[in-house]
PAKOLGU-646283 format. One line per 5 residues: number of its first residue (from 1); their letters; for each residue x, y, z of N, C-alpha, C. Coordinates in pm, 1 decimal, m for minus. Example, Ala and Ser with C-alpha at 12.3 -4.5 7.8 and 13.67 -1.06 7.14 Angstrom:
1) as) 1319.0/m569.0/780.0/1230.0/m450.0/780.0/1320.0/m330.0/780.0 | 1285.0/m225.0/708.0/1367.0/m106.0/714.0/1290.0/3.0/787.0
***
This chain:
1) xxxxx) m10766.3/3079.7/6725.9/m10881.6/3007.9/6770.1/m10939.0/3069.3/6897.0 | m10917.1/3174.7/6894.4/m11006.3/3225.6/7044.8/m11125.6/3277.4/7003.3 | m11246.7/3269.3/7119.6/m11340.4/3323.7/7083.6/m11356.8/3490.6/7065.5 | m11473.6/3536.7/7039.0/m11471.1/3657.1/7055.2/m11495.0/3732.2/7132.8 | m11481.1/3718.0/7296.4/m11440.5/3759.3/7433.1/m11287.0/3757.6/7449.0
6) xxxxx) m11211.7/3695.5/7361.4/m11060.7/3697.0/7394.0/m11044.0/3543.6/7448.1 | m11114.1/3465.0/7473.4/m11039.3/3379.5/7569.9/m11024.4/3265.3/7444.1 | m10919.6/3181.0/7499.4/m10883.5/3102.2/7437.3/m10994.6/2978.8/7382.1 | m10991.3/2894.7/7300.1/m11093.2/2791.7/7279.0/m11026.9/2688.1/7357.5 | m11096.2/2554.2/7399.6/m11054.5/2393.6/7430.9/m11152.8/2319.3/7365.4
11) xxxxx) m11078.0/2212.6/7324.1/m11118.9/2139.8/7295.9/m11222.9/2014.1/7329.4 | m11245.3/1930.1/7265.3/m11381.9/1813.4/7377.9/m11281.5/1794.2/7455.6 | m11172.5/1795.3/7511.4/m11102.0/1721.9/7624.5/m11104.9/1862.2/7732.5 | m11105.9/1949.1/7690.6/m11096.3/2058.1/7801.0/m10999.0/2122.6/7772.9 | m10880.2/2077.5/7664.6/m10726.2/2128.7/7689.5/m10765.4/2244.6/7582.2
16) xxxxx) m10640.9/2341.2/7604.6/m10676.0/2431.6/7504.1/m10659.2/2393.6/7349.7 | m10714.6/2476.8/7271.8/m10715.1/2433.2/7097.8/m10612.4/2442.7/7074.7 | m10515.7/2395.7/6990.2/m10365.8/2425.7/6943.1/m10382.0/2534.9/6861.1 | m10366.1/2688.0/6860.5/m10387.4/2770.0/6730.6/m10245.2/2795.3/6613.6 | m10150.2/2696.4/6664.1/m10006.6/2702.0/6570.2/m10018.6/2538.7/6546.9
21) xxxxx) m10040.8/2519.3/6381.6/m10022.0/2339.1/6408.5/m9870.0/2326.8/6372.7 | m9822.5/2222.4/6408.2/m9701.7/2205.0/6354.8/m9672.2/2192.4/6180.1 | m9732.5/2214.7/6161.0/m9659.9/2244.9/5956.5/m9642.3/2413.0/5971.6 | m9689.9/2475.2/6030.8/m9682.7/2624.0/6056.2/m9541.2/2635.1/6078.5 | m9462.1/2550.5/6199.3/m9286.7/2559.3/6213.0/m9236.1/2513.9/6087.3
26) xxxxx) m9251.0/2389.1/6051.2/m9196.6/2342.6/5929.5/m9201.6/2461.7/5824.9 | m9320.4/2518.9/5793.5/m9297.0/2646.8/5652.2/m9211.8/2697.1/5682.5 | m9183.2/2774.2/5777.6/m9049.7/2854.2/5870.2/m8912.2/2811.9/5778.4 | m8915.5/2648.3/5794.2/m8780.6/2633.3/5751.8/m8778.5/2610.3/5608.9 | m8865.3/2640.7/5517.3/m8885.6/2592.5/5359.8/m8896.9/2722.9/5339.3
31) xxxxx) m8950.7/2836.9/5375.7/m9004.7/2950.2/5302.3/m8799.3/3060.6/5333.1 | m8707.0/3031.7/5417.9/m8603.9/3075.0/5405.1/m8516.3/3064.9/5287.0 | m8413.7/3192.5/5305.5/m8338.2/3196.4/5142.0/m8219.4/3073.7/5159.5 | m8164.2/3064.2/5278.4/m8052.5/3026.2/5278.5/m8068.7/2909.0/5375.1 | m8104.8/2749.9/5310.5/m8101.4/2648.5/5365.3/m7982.3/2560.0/5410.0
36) xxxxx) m7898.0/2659.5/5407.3/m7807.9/2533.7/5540.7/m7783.6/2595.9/5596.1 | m7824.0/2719.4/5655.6/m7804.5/2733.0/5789.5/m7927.8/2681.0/5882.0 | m7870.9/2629.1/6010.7/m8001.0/2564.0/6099.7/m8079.9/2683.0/6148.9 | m8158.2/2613.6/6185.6/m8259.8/2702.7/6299.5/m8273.4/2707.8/6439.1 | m8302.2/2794.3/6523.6/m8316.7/2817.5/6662.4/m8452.7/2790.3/6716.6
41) xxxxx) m8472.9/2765.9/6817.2/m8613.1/2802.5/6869.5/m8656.9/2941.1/6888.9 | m8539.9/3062.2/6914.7/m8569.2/3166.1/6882.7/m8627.8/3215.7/6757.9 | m8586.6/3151.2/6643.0/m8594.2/3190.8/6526.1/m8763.2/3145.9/6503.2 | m8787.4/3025.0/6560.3/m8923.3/2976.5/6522.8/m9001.7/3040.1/6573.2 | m8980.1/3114.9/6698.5/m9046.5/3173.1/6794.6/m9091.9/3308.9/6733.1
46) xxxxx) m8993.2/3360.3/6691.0/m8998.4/3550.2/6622.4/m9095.2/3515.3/6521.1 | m9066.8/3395.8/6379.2/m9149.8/3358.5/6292.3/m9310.3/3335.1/6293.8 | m9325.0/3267.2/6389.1/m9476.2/3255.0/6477.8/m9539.9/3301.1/6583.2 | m9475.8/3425.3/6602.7/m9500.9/3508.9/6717.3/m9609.8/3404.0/6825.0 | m9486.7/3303.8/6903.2/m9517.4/3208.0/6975.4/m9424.2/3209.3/7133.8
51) xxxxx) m9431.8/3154.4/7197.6/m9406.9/3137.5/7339.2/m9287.4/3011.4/7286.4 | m9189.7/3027.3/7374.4/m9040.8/2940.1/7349.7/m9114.4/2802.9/7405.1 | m9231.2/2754.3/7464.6/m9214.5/2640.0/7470.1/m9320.7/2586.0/7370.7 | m9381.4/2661.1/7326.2/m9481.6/2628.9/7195.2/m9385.7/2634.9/7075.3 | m9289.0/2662.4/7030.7/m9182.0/2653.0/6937.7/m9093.9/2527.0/6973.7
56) xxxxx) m9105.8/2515.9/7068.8/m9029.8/2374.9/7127.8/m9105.1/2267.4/7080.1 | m9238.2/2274.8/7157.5/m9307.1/2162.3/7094.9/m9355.0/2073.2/6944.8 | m9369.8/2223.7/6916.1/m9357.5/2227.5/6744.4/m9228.5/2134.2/6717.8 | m9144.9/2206.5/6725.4/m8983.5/2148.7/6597.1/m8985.1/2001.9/6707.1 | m9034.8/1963.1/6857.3/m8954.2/1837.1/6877.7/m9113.9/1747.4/6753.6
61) xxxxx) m9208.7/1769.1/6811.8/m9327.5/1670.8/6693.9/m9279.9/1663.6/6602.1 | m9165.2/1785.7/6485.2/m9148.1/1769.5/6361.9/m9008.2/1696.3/6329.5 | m8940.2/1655.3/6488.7/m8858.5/1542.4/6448.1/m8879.8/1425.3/6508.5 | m9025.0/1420.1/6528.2/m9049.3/1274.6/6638.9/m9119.5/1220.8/6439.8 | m9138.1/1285.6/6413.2/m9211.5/1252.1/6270.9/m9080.7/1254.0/6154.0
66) xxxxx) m8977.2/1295.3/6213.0/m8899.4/1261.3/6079.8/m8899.8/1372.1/5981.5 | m8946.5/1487.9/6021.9/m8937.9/1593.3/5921.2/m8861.0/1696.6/5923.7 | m8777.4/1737.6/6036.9/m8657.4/1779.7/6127.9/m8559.3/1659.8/6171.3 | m8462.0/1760.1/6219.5/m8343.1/1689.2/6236.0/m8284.2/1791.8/6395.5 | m8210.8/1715.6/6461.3/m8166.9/1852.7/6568.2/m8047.4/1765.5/6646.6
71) xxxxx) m7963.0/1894.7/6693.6/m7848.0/1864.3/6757.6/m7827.4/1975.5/6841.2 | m7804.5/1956.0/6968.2/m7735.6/2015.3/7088.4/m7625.4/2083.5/7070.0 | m7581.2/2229.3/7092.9/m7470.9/2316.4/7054.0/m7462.7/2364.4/7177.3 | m7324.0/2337.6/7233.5/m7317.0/2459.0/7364.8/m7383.9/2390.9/7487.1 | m7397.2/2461.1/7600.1/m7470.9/2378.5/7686.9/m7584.9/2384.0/7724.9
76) xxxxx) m7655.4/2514.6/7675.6/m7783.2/2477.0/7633.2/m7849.5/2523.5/7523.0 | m7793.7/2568.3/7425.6/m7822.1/2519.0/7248.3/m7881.7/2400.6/7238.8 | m7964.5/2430.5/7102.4/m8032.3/2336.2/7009.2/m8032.1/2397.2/6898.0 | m8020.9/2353.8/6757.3/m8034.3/2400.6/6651.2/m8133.3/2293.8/6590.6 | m8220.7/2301.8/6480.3/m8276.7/2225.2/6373.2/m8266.2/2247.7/6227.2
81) xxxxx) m8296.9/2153.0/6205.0/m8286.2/2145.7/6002.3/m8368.7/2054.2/5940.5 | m8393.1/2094.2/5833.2/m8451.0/1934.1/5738.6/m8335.9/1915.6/5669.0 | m8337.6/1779.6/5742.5/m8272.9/1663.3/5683.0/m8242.7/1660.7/5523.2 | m8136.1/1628.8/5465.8/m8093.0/1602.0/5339.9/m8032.9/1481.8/5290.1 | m8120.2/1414.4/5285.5/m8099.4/1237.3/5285.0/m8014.9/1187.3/5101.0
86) xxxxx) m7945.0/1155.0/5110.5/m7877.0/1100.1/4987.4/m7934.8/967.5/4898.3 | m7972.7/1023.0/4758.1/m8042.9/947.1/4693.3/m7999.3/821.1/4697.0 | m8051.6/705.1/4765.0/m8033.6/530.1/4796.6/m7923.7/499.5/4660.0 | m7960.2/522.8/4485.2/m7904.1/488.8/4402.4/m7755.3/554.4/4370.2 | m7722.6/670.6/4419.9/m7606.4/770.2/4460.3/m7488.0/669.0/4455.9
91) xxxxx) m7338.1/683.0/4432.4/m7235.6/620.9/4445.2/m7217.5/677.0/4617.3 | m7155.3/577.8/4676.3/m7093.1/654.5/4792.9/m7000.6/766.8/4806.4 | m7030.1/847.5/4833.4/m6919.3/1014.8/4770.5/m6770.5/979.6/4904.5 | m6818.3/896.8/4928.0/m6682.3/886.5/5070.0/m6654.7/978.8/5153.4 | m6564.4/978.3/5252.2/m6533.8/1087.6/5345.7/m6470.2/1203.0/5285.6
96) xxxxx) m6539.2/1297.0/5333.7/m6437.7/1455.9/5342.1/m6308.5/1441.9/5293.6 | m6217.0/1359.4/5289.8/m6072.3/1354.9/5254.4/m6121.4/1319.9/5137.3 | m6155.7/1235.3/5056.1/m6135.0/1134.9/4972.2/m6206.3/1258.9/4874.2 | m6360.5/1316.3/4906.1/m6409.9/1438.0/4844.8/m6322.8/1545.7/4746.0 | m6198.1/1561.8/4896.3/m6121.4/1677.7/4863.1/m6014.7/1634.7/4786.0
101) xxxxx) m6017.3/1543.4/4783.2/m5893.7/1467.4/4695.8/m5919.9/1437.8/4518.2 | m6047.6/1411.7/4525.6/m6122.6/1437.6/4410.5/m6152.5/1526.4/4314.7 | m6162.1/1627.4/4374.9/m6199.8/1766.5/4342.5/m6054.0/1837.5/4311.3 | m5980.8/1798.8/4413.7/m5843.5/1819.1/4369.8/m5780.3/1797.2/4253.0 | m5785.1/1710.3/4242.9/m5718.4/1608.2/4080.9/m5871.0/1667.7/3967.6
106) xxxxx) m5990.0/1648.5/4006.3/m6050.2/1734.0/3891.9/m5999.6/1886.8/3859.0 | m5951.7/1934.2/3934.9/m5906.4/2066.0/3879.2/m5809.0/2065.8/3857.7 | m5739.1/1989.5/3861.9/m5575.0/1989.2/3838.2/m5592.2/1902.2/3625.6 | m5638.2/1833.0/3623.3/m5640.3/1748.8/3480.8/m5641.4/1851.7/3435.0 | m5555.8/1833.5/3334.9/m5588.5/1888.4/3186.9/m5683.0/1847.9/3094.2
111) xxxxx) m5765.4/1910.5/3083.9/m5875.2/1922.5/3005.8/m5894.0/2020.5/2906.3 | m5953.0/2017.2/2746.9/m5969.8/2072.1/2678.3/m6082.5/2191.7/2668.2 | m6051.9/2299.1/2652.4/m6154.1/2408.3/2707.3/m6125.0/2471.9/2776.6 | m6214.7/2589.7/2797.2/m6234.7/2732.2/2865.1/m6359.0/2729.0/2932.5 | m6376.2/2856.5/3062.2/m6502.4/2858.8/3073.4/m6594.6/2780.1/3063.8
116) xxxxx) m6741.7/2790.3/3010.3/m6842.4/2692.8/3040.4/m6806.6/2576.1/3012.3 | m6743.6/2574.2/2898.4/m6698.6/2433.6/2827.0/m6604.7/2342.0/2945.9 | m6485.2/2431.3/2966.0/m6442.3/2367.8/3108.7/m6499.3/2272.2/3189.7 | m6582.4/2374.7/3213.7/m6663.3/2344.6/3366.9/m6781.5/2253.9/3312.2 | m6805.6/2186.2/3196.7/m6908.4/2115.5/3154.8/m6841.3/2010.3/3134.3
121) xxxxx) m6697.6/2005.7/3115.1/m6620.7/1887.6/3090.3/m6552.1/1804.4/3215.7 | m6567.3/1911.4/3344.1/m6512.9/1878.2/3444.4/m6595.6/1789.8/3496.6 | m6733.2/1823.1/3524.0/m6875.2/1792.0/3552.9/m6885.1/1647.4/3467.1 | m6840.5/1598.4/3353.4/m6819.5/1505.2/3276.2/m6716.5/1393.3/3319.0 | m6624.7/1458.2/3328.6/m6555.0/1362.4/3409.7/m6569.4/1347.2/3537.1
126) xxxxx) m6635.4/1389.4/3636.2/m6690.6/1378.5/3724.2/m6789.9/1252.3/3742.4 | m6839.4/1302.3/3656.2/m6979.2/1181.0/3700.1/m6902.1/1067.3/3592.1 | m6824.3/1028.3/3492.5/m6749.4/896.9/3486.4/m6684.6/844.3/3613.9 | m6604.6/962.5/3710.0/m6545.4/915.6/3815.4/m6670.4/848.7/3899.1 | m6777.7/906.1/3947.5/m6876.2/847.6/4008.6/m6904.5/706.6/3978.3
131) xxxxx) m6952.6/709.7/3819.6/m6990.4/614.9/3761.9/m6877.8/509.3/3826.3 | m6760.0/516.7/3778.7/m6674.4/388.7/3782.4/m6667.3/399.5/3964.4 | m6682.8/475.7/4036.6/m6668.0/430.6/4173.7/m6809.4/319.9/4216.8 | m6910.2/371.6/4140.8/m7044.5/282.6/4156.4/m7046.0/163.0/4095.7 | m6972.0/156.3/3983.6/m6939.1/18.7/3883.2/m6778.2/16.0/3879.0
136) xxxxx) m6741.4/m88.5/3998.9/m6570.5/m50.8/3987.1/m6545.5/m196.8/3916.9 | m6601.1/m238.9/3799.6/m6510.5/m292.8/3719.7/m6607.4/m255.9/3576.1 | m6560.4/m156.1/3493.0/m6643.5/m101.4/3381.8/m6527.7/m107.5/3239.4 | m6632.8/m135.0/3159.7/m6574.1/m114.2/2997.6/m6584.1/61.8/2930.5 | m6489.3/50.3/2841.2/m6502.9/185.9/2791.1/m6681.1/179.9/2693.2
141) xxxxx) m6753.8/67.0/2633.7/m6881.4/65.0/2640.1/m6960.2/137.4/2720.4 | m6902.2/61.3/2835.3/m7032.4/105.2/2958.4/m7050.0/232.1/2984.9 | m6874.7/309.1/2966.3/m6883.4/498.1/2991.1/m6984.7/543.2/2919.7 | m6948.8/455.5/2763.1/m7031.0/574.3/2659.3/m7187.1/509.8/2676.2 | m7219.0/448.2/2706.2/m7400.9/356.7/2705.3/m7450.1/450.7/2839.0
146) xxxxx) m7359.6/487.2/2944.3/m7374.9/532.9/3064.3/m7397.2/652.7/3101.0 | m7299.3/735.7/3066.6/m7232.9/829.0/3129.6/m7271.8/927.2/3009.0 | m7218.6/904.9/2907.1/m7177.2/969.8/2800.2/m7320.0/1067.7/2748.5 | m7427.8/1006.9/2736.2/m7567.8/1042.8/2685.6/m7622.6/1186.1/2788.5 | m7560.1/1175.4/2922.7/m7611.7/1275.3/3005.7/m7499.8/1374.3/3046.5
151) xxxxx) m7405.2/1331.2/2987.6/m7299.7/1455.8/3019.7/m7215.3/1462.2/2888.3 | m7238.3/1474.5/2811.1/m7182.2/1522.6/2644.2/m7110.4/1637.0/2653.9 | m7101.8/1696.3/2735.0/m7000.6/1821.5/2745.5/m6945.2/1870.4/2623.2 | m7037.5/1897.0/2562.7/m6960.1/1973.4/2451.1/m6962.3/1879.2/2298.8 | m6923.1/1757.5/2328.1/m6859.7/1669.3/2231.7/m6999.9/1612.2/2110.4
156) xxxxx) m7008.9/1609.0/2018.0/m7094.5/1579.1/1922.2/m7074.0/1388.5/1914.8 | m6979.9/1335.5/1942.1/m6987.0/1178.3/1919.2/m6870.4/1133.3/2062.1 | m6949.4/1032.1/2087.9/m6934.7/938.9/2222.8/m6766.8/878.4/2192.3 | m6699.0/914.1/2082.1/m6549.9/934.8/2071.9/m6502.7/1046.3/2117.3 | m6488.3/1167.1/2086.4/m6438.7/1248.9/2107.4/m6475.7/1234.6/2242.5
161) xxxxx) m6556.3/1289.3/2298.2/m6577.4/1259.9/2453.0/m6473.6/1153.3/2498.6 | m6488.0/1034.7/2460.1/m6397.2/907.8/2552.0/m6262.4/995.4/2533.3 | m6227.8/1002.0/2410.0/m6048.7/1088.0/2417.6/m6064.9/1191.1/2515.1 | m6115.6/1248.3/2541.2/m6106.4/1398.5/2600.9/m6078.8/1319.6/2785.3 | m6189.0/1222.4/2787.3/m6215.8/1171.6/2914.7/m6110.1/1091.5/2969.8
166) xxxxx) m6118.0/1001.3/2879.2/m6027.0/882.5/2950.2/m5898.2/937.6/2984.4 | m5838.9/997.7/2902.8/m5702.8/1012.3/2971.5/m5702.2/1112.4/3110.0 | m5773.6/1173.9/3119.7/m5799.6/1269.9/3248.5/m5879.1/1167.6/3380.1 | m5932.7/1070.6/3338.9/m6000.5/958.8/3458.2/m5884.8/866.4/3455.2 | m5777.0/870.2/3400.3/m5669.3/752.0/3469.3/m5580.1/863.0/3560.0
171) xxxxx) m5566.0/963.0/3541.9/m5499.1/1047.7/3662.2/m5604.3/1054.3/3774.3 | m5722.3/1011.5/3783.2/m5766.8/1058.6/3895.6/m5766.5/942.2/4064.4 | m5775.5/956.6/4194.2/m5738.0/893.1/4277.1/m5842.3/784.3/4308.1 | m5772.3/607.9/4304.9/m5849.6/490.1/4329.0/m5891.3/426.1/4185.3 | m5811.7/516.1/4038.3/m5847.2/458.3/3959.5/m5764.6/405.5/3880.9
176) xxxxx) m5741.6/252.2/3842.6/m5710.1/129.1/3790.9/m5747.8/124.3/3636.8 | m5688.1/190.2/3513.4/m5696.6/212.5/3379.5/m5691.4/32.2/3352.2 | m5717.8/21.0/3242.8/m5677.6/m142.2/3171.1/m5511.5/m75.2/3097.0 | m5468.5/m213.7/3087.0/m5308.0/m213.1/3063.1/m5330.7/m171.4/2929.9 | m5434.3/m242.8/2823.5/m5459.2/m265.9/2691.4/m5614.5/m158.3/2657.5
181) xxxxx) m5558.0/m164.5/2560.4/m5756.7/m57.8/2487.0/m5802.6/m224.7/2462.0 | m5927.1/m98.3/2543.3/m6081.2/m208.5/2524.1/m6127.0/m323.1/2634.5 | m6012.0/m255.6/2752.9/m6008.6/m372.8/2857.4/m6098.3/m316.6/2992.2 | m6091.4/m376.6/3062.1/m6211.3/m323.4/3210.3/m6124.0/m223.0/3300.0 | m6194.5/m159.7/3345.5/m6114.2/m7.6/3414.0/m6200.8/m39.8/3496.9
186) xxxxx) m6127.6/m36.4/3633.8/m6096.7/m54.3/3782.2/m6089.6/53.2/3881.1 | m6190.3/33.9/4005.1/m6188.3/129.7/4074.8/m6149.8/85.3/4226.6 | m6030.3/133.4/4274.8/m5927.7/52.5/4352.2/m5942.4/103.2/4480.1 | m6042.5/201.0/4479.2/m6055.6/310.0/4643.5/m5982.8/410.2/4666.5 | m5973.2/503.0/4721.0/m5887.0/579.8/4790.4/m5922.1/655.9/4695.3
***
């Protein structure tokens, strides 16, 4: 926005024109390959061939608005990010332990398959585990009305799937099988 003498423009108030608006920082962090790593004010700065306190101003507007995120590193670090907010309808994935504990026992089950099939069946029992952590008192119905239609892993009928499944979701951790077939399966925490 400068004129064509070089000098800068102002606005009706007198102040100068802003010639970087703030969505200019924000592209910065969308147009990168590798989104979890944060950002610097250096980084915004090199990107917009801008002055460190015009990169400042930028990323703090873009978390006074909720479109950034930022945390203090070091003693005088700052890093930023956009935010990665967890879908409201999501089961609670629980803490880091409980995660790793999960993932644990999914790779440990025995499951039928190789390769993709594996890993499409793991992903299957996965999201039953979800499911029953989100609905912790469920029928073997509810798997197949539920679960079953979006993760078929392989299986041509909502039987074969339950055999393949169920016995690999009663080894897994916080989960409460029914004593009897056809009874409510329980999700106990942990």
């Amino acid at each position: 926005m400068d004129d064509a003498a070089g000098e800068r423009v102002r606005n009706e108030h007198g102040q100068y024109a802003d010639r970087i608006p703030a969505r200019a920082a924000l592209t910065v962090f969308e147009e990168r390959t590798d989104f979890a790593r944060p950002l610097t004010a250096s980084d915004v700065m090199e990107a917009l061939d801008c002055s460190r306190r015009t990169a400042h101003n930028k990323l703090n507007d873009l978390v006074d608005r909720g479109l950034l995120a930022t945390r203090k590193v070091g003693a005088r670090g700052r890093v930023w990010w956009i935010p990665i907010e967890r879908p409201a309808d999501d089961a609670d994935w629980g803490s880091p332990e409980e995660l790793v504990a999960r993932e644990t026992a999914i790779e440990r089950v025995d499951l039928p398959g190789t390769g993709e099939t594996l890993a499409a069946r793991r992903d299957a029992l996965r999201a039953a585990y979800d499911y029953l952590k989100a609905h912790p008192s469920a029928k073997k119905s509810d798997f197949l009305a539920d679960v079953f239609p979006a993760n078929p892993a392989g299986y041509e009928t909502a039987e074969g799937w339950w055999n393949a499944i169920q016995p690999a979701l009663k080894d897994l951790p916080g989960v409460d099988p029914p004593k009897e077939r056809g009874h409510i399966w329980h999700f106990l925490g942990g």
